[in-house]
C-alpha positions in Angstrom: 44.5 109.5 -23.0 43.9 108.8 -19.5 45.1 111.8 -17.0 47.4 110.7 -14.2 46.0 110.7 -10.7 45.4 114.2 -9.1 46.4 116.3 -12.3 44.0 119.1 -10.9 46.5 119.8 -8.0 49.9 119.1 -10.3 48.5 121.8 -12.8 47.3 124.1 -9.9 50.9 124.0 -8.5 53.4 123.2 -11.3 52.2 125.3 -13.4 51.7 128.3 -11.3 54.2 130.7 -13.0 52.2 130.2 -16.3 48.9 130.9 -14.6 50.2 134.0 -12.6 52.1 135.4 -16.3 48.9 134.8 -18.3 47.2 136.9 -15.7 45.4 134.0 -14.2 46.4 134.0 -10.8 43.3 135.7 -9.1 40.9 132.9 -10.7 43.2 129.5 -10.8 41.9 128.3 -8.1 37.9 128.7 -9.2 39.0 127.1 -12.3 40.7 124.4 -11.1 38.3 123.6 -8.5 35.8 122.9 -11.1 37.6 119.5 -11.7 38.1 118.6 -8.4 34.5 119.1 -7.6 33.6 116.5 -10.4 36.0 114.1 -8.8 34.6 114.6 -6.3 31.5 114.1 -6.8 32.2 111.0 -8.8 33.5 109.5 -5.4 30.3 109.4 -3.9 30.9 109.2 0.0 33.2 112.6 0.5 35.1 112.5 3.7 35.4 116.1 5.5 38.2 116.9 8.4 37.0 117.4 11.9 35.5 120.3 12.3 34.1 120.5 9.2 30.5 122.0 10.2 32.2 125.2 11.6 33.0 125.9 8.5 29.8 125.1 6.6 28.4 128.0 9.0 31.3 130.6 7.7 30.8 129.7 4.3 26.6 130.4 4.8 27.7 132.9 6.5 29.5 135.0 3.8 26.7 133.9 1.2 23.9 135.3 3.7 26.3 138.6 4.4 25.4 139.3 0.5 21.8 140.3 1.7 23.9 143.8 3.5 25.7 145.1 0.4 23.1 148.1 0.0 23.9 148.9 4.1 25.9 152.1 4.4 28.4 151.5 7.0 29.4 154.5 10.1 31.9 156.9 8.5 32.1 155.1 5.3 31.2 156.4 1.5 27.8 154.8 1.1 28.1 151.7 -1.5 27.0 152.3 -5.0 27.5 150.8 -8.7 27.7 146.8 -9.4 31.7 146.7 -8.6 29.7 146.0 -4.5 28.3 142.3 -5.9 31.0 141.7 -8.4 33.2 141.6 -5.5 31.1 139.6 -2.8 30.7 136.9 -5.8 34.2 136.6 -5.9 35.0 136.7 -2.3 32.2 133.5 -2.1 33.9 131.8 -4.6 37.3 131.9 -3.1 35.8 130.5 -0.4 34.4 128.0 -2.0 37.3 127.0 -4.0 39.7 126.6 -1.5 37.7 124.4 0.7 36.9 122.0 -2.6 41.0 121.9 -2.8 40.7 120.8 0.4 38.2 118.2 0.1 39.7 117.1 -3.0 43.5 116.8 -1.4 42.0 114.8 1.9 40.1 112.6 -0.7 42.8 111.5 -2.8 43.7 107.9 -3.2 45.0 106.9 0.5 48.3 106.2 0.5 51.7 107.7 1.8 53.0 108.5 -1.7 50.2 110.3 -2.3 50.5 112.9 1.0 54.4 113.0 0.4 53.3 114.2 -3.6 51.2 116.8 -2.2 53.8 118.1 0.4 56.8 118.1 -2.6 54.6 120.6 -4.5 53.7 122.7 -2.1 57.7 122.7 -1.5 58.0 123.3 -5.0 55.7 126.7 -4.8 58.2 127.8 -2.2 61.0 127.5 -5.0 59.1 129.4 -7.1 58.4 132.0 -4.6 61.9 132.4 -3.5 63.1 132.6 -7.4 60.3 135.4 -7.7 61.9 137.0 -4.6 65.2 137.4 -6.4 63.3 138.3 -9.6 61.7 141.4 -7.5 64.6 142.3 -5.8 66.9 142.5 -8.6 64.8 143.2 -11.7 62.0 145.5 -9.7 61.0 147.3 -13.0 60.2 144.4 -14.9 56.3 144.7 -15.7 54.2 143.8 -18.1 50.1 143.7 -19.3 48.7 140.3 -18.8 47.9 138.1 -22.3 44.4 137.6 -20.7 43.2 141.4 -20.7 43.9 141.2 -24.9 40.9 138.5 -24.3 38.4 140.4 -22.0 35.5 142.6 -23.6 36.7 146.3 -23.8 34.0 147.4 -21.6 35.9 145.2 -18.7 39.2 145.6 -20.1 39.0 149.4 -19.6 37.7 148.8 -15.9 40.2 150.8 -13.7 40.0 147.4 -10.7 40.6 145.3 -13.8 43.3 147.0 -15.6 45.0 147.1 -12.1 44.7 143.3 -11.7 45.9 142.5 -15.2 49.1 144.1 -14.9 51.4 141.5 -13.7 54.5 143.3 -11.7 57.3 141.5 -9.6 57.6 143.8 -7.1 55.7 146.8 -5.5 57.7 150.1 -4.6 56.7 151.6 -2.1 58.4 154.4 0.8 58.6 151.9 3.6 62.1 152.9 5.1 61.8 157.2 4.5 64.0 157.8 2.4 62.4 157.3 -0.7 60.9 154.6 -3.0 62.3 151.0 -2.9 60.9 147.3 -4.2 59.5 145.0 -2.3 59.3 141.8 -4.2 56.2 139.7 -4.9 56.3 137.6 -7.6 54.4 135.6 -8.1 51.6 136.9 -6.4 50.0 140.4 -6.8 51.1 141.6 -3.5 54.2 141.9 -1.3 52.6 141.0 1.4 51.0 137.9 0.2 54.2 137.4 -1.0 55.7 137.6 2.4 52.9 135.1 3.9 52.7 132.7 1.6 56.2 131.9 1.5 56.3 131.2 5.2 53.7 129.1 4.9 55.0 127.2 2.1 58.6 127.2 3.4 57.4 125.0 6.2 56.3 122.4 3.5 59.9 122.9 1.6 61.3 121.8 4.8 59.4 118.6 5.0 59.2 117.5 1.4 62.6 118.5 0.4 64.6 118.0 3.7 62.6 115.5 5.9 61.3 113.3 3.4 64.2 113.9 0.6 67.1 112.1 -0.2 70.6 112.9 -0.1 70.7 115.4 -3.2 67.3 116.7 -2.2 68.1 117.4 1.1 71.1 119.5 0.3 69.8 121.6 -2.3 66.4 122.1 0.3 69.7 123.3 2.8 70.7 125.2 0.7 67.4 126.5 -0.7 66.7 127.7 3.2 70.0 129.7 2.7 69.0 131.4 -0.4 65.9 132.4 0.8 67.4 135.1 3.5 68.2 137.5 1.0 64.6 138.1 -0.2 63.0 137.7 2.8 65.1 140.7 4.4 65.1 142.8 1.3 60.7 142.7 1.3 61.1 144.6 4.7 58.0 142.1 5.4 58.1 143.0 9.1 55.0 140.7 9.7 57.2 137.4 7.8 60.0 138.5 10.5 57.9 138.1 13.4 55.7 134.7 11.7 59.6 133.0 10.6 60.4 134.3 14.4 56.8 131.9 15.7 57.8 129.1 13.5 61.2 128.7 15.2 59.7 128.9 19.0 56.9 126.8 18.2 59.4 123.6 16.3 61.4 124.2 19.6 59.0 123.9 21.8 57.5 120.4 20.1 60.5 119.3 19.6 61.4 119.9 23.8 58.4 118.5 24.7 59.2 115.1 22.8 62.6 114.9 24.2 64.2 115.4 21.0 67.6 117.0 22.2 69.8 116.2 19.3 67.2 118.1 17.0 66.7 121.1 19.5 70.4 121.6 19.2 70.7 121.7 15.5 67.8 123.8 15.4 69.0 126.5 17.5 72.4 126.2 15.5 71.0 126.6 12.1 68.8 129.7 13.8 71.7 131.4 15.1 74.1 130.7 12.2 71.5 132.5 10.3 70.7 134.9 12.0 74.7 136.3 12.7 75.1 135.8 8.7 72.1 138.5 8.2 73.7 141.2 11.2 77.1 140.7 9.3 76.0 141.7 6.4 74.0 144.6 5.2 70.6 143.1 5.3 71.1 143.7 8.9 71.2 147.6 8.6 68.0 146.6 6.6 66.1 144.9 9.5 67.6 147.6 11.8 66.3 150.4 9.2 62.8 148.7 8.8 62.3 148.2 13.1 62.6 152.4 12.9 60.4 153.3 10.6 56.6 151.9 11.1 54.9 154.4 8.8 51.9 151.9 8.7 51.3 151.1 12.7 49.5 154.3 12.6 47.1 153.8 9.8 46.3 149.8 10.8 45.5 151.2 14.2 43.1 154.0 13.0 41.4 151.2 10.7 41.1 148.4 12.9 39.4 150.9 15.3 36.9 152.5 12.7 36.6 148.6 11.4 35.1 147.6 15.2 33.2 150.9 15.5 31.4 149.7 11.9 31.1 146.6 12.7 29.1 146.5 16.3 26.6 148.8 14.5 26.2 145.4 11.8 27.5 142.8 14.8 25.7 140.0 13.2 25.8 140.3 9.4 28.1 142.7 8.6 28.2 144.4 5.3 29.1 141.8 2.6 32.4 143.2 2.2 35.0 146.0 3.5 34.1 149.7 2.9 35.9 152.6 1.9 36.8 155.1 5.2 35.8 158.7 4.6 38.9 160.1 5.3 42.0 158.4 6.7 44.3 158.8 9.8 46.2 161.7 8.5 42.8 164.0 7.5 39.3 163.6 7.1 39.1 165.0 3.8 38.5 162.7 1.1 41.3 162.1 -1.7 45.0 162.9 -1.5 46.4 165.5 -2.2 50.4 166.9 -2.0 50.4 167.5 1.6 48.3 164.7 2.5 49.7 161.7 0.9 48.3 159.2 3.3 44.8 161.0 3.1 42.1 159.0 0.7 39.4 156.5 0.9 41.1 153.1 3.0 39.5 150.0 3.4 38.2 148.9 6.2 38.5 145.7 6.7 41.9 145.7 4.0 44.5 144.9 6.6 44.0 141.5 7.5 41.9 138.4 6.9 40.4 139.0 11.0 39.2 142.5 9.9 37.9 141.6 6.3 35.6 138.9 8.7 34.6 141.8 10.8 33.4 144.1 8.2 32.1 141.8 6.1 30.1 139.1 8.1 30.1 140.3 11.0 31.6 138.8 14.8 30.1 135.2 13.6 32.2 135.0 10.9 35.4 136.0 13.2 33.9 133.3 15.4 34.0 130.4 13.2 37.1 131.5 11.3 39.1 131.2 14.3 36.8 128.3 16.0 37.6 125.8 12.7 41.4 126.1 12.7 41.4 126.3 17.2 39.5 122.9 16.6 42.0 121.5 13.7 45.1 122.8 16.2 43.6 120.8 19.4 42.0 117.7 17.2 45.4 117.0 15.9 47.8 118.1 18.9 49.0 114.5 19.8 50.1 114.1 15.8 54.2 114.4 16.8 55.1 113.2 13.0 56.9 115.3 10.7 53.2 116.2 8.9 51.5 116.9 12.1 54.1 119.3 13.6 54.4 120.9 10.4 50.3 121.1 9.7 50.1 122.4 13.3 52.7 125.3 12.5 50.6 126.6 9.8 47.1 126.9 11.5 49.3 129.0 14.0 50.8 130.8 11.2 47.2 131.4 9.6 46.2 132.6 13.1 48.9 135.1 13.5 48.9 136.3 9.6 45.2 137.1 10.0 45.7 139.6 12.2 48.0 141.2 9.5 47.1 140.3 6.4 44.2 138.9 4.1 43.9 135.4 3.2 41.8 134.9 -0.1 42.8 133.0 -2.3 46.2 131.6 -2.2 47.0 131.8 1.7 43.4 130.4 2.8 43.5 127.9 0.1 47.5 126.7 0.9 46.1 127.1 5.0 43.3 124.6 4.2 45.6 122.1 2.0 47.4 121.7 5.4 44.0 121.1 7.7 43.5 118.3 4.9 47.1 117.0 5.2 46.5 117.0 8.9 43.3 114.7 8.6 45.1 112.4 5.8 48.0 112.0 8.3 45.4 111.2 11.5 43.1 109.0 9.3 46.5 106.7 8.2 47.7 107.3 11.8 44.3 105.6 13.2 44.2 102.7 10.9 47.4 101.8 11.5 46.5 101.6 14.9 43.5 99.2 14.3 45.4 96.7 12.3 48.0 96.5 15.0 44.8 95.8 17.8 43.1 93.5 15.2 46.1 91.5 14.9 47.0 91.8 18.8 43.2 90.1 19.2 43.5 88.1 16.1 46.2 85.8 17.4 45.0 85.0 20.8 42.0 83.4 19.2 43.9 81.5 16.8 45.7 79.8 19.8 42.7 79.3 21.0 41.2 77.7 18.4 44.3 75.3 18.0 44.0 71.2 19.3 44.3 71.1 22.7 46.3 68.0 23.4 44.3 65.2 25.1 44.9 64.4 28.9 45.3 60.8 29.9 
């Protein structure tokens, strides 16, 4: 039996619940990307998106950074045991996973039903995020061990790092607000806060394949969908999915002035402040208003972003190979908590944010190239105004803002790179569309030309 077109990407997304219960979430995207690279391959002549050599450089980049994992970074616990290059091989293949989705989505048969198939099931990861939001929110206890840790050799079963990632939870609790312990969803993902910036991400792709491109019953349940969605995205207390929902608005708005497109401004602004009045009338606002008072973790991101450059401009070009644990923390320098030092331990540096794990770990030319391939994608595709192009534009700026915040690999970077792809699909069917209509515009002026001229007496 011959598999349909693209089945990689359909089993990547569509089946993305299954993957996350059985534990396999962390690694789908190396598996899968095993049979895109084949495809690939298979193709012969690969295209690539503009910009494409920037990245080369970050991806040689975080395979030469490998060479600093024995490096003992300022102020940090010196590195030891083989969990160091475990980690680093994963980290690599992440990367190079999610830019052989990306290759493999901009490769795909050409064709509009293909790009809108892509778009419906990143829209369709959005539904299952905002189902898992509910699940989180609701049923916060609900935890379970994953079926693939049953399959793992007991000597990395019993692994602390591995017993962690096999236990598959729909929500974190955590003291965010004060007053004691409360969830925070993230189903499906292993975090809350991937939680929180993956689903604006793949909101902005619900929008498109569900309300732009949708038909009537599509586009209301997408409406309504949108509506649904408030209630988890309040109750995560996801300050940074606030402020990035907050960016997405301003920056439609301002593409939207820009093209003259009035009638769509104004039903924007509507739907924003509808939705925002139903959240102050109801008590997710005294949630928000709760959250904005307590910022238990401005302190700590600032004390690790400041050790994180301190490390890093003693290792400005290399970096370490990955983040290191802080002696100490912003509360004490003592190492470990203990019960009147609950924020006292070993943090990360380079754990709060996708920016810093670049710093730490590969140094200011990884930062540089990071930032310098999706700056290029935003300003090579700026004068792309269609639904796809506004939309693939939002999330580079989303990706931008997010890495400040929070880190990418796998899912965000991966979803981040399926939209760079999109992006160049929608610019490379742009184009020739273009040079059919000049070819056609030059074509009949030389027919007429060509046609018996009528003889003169």
């Amino acid at each position: 039996m011959r598999l349909p077109n693209g089945w990689p990407l359909t089993a990547l997304f569509v089946l993305y619940p299954l993957w996350w219960a059985l534990g396999l979430d962390a690694f789908i995207f190396d598996i899968v990307a095993v049979p895109m690279a084949f495809q690939l391959i298979r193709r012969g002549r690969i295209r690539v998106p503009a910009g494409f050599g920037i990245w080369l450089v970050l991806l040689f980049w975080v395979v030469l950074s490998g060479l600093m994992l024995g490096v003992t970074a300022p102020g940090t616990v010196p590195p030891h045991g083989f969990g160091r290059y475990l980690a680093w091989a994963l980290r690599t293949l992440d990367y190079l996973s999610a830019t052989t989705v990306m290759l493999y989505v901009l490769n795909l048969d050409r064709g509009e039903e293909n790009q809108r198939r892509t778009v419906r099931l990143m829209g369709f990861l959005a539904v299952v995020t905002i189902v898992g939001g509910y699940v989180g929110a609701l049923v916060p206890q609900l935890r379970f061990t994953a079926p693939l840790k049953h399959l793992l050799p007991h000597a990395i079963a019993s692994d602390h790092y591995v017993a962690q990632l096999m236990l598959v939870e729909v929500a974190q609790v955590q003291d965010v607000l004060g007053g004691g312990k409360l969830p925070r969803p993230s189903a499906p993902f292993e975090f809350t806060n991937t939680w929180g910036e993956n689903l604006a991400i793949l909101l902005i792709w619900l929008v498109v394949g569900w309300v732009a491109f949708g038909g009537y019953r599509r586009r209301r349940l997408g409406y309504l969908l949108l509506v649904a969605a408030l209630f988890p995205i309040v109750y995560s207390l996801n300050r940074g999915l606030w402020i990035g929902l907050g960016i997405a608005v301003g920056y439609v708005a301002v593409r939207l002035a820009l093209r003259g497109r009035t009638a769509t401004l104004a039903g924007l602004a509507l739907a924003a402040s509808l939705a925002g009045l139903a959240v102050l009338a109801t008590p997710l606002g005294d949630t928000i208003a709760a959250r904005a008072r307590h910022g238990h973790s401005n302190e700590i991101r600032s004390t690790l972003n400041a050790r994180t450059v301190a490390a890093a401009n003693y290792s400005p070009i290399l970096g370490y190979g990955g983040n290191r644990a802080l002696i100490g923390a912003n509360k004490s320098i003592a190492i470990g908590k203990s019960a009147n030092c609950r924020q006292c331990g070993n943090r990360e540096l380079g754990s709060d944010g996708q920016f810093w794990t670049n710093l730490v770990g590969q140094g200011w030319p990884a930062v540089l190239c990071y930032n310098g391939f999706f700056l290029y994608a935003l300003w090579r595709y700026r004068r792309d105004h269609s639904v796809i192009g506004i939309a693939g534009s939002l999330v580079i700026v989303l990706m931008l803002f997010f890495q400040f915040l929070y880190g990418a690999l796998p899912t965000t970077l991966a979803y981040g790179l399926i939209s760079v792809a999109l992006l160049a699909r929608n610019d490379g069917q742009v184009r020739a569309a273009h040079r059919r209509l000049v070819e056609a515009a030059v074509r009949v002026p030389r027919q007429r030309s060509a046609m018996p001229q009528p003889v003169r007496v």
